[in-house]
VODRENFI-614895 format. One record per atom (N, C-alpha, C, O): residue in one letter; x, y, z. Coordinates in steps of 0.1 Angstrom, whole numbers, plus 5000, padded with zeros to 4 digits. Example, Ala and Ser with C-alpha at 12.3 -4.5 7.8 and 13.67 -1.06 7.14 Angstrom:
<rs>
a513249435078/a512349555078/a513249675078/a514249675085/s512849785071/s513749895071/s512950005079/s513450115080/
</rs>
This chain:
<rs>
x944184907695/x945284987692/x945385007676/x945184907669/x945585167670/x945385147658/x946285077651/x947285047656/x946085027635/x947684977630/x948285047623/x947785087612/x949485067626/x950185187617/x950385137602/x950985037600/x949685227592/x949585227577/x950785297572/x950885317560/x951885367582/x952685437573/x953585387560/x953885457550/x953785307562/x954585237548/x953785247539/x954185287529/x952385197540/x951285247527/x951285357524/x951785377513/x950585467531/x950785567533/x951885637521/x951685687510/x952685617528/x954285687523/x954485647508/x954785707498/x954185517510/x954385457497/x953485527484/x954185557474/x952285547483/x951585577481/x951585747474/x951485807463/x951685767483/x952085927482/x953785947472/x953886027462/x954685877476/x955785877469/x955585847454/x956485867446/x954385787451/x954185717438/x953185777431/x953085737419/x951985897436/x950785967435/x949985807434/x949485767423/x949985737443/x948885697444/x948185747451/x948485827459/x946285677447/x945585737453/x945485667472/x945485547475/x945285767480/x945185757494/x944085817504/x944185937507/x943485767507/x942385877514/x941685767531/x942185667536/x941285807532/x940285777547/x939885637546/x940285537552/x938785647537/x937785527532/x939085407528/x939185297533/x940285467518/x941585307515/x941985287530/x942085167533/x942285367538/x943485327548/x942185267561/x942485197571/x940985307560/x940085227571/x939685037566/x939284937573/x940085047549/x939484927545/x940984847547/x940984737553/x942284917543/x943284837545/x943984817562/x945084777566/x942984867568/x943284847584/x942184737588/x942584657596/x941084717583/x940384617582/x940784477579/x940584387587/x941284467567/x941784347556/x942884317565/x942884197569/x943884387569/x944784317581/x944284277595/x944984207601/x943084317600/x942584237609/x942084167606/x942384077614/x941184097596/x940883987592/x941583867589/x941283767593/x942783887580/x944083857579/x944383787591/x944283657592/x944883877603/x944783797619/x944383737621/x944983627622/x942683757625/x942383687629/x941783607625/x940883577633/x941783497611/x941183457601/x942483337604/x942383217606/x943683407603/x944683347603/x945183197614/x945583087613/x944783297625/x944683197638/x943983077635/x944582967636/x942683087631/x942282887622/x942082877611/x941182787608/x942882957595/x942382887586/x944182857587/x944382737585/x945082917590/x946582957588/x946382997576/x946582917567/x945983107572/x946183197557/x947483227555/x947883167545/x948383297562/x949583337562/x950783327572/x951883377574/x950083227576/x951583207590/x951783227601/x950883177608/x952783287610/x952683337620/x953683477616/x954783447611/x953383617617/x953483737616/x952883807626/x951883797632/x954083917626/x953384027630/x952684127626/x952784117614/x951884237629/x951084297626/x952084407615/x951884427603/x952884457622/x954184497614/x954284467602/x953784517592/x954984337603/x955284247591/x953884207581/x953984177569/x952884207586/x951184197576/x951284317567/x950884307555/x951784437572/x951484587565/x952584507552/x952484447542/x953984557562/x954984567551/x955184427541/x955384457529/x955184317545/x955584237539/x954684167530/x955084097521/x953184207534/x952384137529/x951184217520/x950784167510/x950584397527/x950284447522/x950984567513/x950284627504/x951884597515/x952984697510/x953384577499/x952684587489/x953884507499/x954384427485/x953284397479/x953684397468/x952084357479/x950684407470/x950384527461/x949684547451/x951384617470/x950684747458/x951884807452/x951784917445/x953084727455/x954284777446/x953584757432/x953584867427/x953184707427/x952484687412/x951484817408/x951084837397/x951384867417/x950384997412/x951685107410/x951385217406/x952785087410/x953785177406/x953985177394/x954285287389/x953985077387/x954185017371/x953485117361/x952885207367/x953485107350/x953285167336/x952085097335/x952184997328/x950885127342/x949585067334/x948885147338/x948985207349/x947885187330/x946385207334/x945585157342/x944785067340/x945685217355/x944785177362/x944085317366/x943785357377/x943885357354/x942485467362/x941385427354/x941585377343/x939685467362/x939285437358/x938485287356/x938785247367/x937885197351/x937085087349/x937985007342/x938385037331/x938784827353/x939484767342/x939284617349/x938284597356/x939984527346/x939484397348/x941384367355/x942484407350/x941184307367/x941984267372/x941684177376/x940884177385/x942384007370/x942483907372/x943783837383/x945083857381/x943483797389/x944683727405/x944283597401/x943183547400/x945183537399/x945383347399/x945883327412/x946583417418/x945583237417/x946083167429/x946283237446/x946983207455/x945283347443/x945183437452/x945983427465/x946983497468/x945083297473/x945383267482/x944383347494/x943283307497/x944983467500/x943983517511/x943883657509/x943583747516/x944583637493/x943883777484/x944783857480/x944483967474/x946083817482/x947283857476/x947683857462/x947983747458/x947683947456/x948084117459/x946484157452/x946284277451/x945384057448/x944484157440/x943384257451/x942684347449/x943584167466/x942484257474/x943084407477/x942384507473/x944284417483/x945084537482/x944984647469/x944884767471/x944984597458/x945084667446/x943684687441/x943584787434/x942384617444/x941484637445/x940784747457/x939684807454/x941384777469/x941084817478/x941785027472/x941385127476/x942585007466/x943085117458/x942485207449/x942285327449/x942085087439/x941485117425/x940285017427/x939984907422/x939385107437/x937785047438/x936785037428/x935684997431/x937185087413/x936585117405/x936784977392/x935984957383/x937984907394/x938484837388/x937484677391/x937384637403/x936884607381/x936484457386/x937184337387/x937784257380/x937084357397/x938184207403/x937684087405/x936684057410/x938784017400/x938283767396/x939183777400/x940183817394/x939083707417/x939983577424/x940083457420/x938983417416/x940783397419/x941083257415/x941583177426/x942583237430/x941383067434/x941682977445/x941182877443/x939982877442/x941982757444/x940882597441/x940782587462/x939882527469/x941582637464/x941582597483/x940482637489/x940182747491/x939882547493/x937982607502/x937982677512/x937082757514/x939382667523/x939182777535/x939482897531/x938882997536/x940782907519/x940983047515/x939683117507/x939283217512/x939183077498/x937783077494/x936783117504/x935983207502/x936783067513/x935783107527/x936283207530/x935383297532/x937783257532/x938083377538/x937483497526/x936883597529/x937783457515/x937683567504/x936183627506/x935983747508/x935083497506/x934483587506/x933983647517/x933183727515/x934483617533/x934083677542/x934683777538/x933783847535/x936083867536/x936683977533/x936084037525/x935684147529/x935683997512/x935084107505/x933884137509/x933584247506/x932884067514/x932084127525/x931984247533/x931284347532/x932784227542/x933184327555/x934184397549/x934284507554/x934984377540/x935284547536/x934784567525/x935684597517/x933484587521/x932384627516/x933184667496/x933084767489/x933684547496/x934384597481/x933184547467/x932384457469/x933284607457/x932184557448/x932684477438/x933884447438/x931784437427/x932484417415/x933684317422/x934884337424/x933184207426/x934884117424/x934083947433/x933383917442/x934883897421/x934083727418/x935483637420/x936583647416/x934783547430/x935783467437/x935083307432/x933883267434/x936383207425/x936183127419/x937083007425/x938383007425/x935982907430/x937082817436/x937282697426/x936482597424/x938282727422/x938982637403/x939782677406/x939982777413/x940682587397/x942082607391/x942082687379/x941282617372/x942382747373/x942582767363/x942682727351/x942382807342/x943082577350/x943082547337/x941582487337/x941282407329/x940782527347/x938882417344/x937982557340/x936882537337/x938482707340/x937782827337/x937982857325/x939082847319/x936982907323/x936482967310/x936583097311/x935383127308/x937283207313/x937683327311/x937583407303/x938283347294/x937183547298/x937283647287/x938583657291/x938983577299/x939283767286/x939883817287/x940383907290/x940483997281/x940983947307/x941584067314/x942484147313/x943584107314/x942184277312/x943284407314/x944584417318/x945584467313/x944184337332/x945484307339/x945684137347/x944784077352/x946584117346/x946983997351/x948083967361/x949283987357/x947983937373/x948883937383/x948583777392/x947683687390/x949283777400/x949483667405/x951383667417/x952583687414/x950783637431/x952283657434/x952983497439/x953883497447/x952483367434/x953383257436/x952483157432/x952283057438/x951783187418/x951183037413/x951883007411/x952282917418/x952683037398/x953482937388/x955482987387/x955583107388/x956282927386/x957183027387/x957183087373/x956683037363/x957783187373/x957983327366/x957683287350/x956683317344/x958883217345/x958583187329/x957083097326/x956383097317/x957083027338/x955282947331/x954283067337/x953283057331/x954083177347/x953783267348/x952983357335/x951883387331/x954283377332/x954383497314/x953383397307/x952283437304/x953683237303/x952983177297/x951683147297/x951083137287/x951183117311/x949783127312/x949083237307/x948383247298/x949683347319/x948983467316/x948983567301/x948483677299/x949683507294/x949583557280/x948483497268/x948283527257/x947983397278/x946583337272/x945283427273/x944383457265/x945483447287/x944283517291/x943983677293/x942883727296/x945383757290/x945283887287/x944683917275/x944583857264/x944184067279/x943584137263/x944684117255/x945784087260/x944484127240/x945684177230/x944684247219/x943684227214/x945684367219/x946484417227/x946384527235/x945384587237/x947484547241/x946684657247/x947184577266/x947884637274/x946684467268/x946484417285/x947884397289/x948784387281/x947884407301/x949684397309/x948784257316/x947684217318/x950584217317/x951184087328/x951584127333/x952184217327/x951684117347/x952184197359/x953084047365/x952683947370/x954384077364/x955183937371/x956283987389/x957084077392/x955483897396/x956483927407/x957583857410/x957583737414/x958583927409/x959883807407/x961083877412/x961183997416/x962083757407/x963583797411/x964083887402/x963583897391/x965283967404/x966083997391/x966583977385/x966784037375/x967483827392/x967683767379/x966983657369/x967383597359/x965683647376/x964583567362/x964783697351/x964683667339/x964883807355/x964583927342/x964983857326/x964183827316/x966183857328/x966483787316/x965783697308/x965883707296/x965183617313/x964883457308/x963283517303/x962783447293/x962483617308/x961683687305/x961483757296/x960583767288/x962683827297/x963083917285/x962883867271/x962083907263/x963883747270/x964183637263/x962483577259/x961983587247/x961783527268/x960783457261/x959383557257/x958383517252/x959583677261/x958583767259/x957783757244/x956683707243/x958483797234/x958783837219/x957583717218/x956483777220/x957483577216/x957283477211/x955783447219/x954983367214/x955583517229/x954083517238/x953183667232/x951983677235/x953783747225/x953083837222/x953683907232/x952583927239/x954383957238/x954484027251/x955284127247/x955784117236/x955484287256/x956984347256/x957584357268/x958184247267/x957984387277/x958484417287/x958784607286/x959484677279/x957984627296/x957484817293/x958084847308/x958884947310/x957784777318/x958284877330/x958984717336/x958984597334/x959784817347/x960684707365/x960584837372/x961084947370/x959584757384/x959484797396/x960684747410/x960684627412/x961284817416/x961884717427/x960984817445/x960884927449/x960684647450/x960284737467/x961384837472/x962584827469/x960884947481/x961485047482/x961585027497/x961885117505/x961384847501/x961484867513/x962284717518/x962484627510/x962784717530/x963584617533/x962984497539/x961984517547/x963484337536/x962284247541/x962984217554/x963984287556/x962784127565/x962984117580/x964784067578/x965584117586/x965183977566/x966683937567/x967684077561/x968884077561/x966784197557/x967384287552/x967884287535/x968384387531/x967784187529/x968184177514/x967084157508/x966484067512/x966484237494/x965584177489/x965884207468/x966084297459/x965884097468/x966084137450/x965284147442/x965484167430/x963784147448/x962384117435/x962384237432/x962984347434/x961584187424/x960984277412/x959384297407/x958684187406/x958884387405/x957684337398/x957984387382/x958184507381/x957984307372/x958184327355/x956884347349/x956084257351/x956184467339/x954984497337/x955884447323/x956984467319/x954984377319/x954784327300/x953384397298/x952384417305/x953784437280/x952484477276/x951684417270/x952384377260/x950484367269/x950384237255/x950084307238/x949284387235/x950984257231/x951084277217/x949884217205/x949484107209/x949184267194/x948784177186/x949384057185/x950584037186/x948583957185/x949383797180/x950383827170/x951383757170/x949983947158/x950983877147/x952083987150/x952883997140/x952384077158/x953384157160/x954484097167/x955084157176/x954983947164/x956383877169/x956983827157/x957983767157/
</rs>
């Protein structure tokens, strides 16, 4: 039975993202793998196929809504992946873009790279470390949807962005905004776009956010 992609879809189109044949057969893929990957590594829980699109790959590409550059050749770094959330989705978008997973966990790591395998994605290096044991250049973009909470978030990832010029991409509440706001200035950061989902989660209330920071020269605070 096929899986309905319309919330991608829709999403997508409401935003000029890009959408074609080749994204919606790889992101019908990545959610069957997802499944049935899931049944023995437990990547994600118990969900429905429904709830895989909306809640898991639809909130992956709310970040492609944001004020960044993503056309074209860029480096997109994911901390704490997990089973590829949100950089395989946003990679599966912007196929053009090189993508570094980060996961110290060995089965999620196993799934990664069976996924990027079988949905035939290029360019993207899966690293089973933590973070603070890599030696990293530094990336374009930086995202991550539940390593660290939100203000040590900004702080990591302000190490490891370009400056200037690279976005932090934070997925959060609205009322962390503030405390964000607040510590931006002193990380090199600005705060340039807020994104909110355009879609409802299963209890019906949802308050996140995704916050695009820009990174600043070091001495521009």
């Amino acid at each position: 039975m096929p899986i309905d992609l319309t919330p991608l879809r829709s999403f997508c189109q409401e935003h000029d993202l890009p959408w074609d044949d080749e994204r919606a057969d790889r992101f019908e893929r990545y959610v069957e793998l997802l499944q049935k990957f899931n049944r023995a590594m437990n990547l994600i829980g118990p969900m429905s196929t429904e709830d895989v699109v909306r809640e898991l790959i639809l909130d992956s590409i709310i970040p492609a809504s944001c004020d960044v550059s993503w056309e074209g050749s860029f480096s997109l770094l994911d901390i704490g992946t997990g089973a590829g959330l949100p950089g395989i989705p946003l990679k599966i978008l912007f196929p053009e873009c090189t993508l570094t997973l980060v996961e110290p966990r060995r089965k999620r790591v196993t799934f990664l790279g069976i996924a990027t395998k079988r949905l035939d994605l290029e360019d993207v290096s899966v690293h089973e470390e933590r973070i603070e044991d890599l030696d990293l250049t530094p990336h374009d973009v930086l995202i991550s949807k539940a390593f660290q909470p939100p203000p040590q978030w900004i702080e990591t990832a302000s190490r490891l962005v370009k400056q200037p010029g690279g976005h932090v991409l934070c997925m959060t509440r609205r009322g962390e905004l503030p405390i964000l706001e607040e510590m931006a200035p002193r990380l090199s950061l600005e705060l340039v776009d807020v994104k909110a989902p355009s879609h409802a989660t299963r209890d019906g209330v949802d308050d996140r956010i995704v916050a695009s920071f820009r990174a600043l020269a070091p001495t521009d605070h």
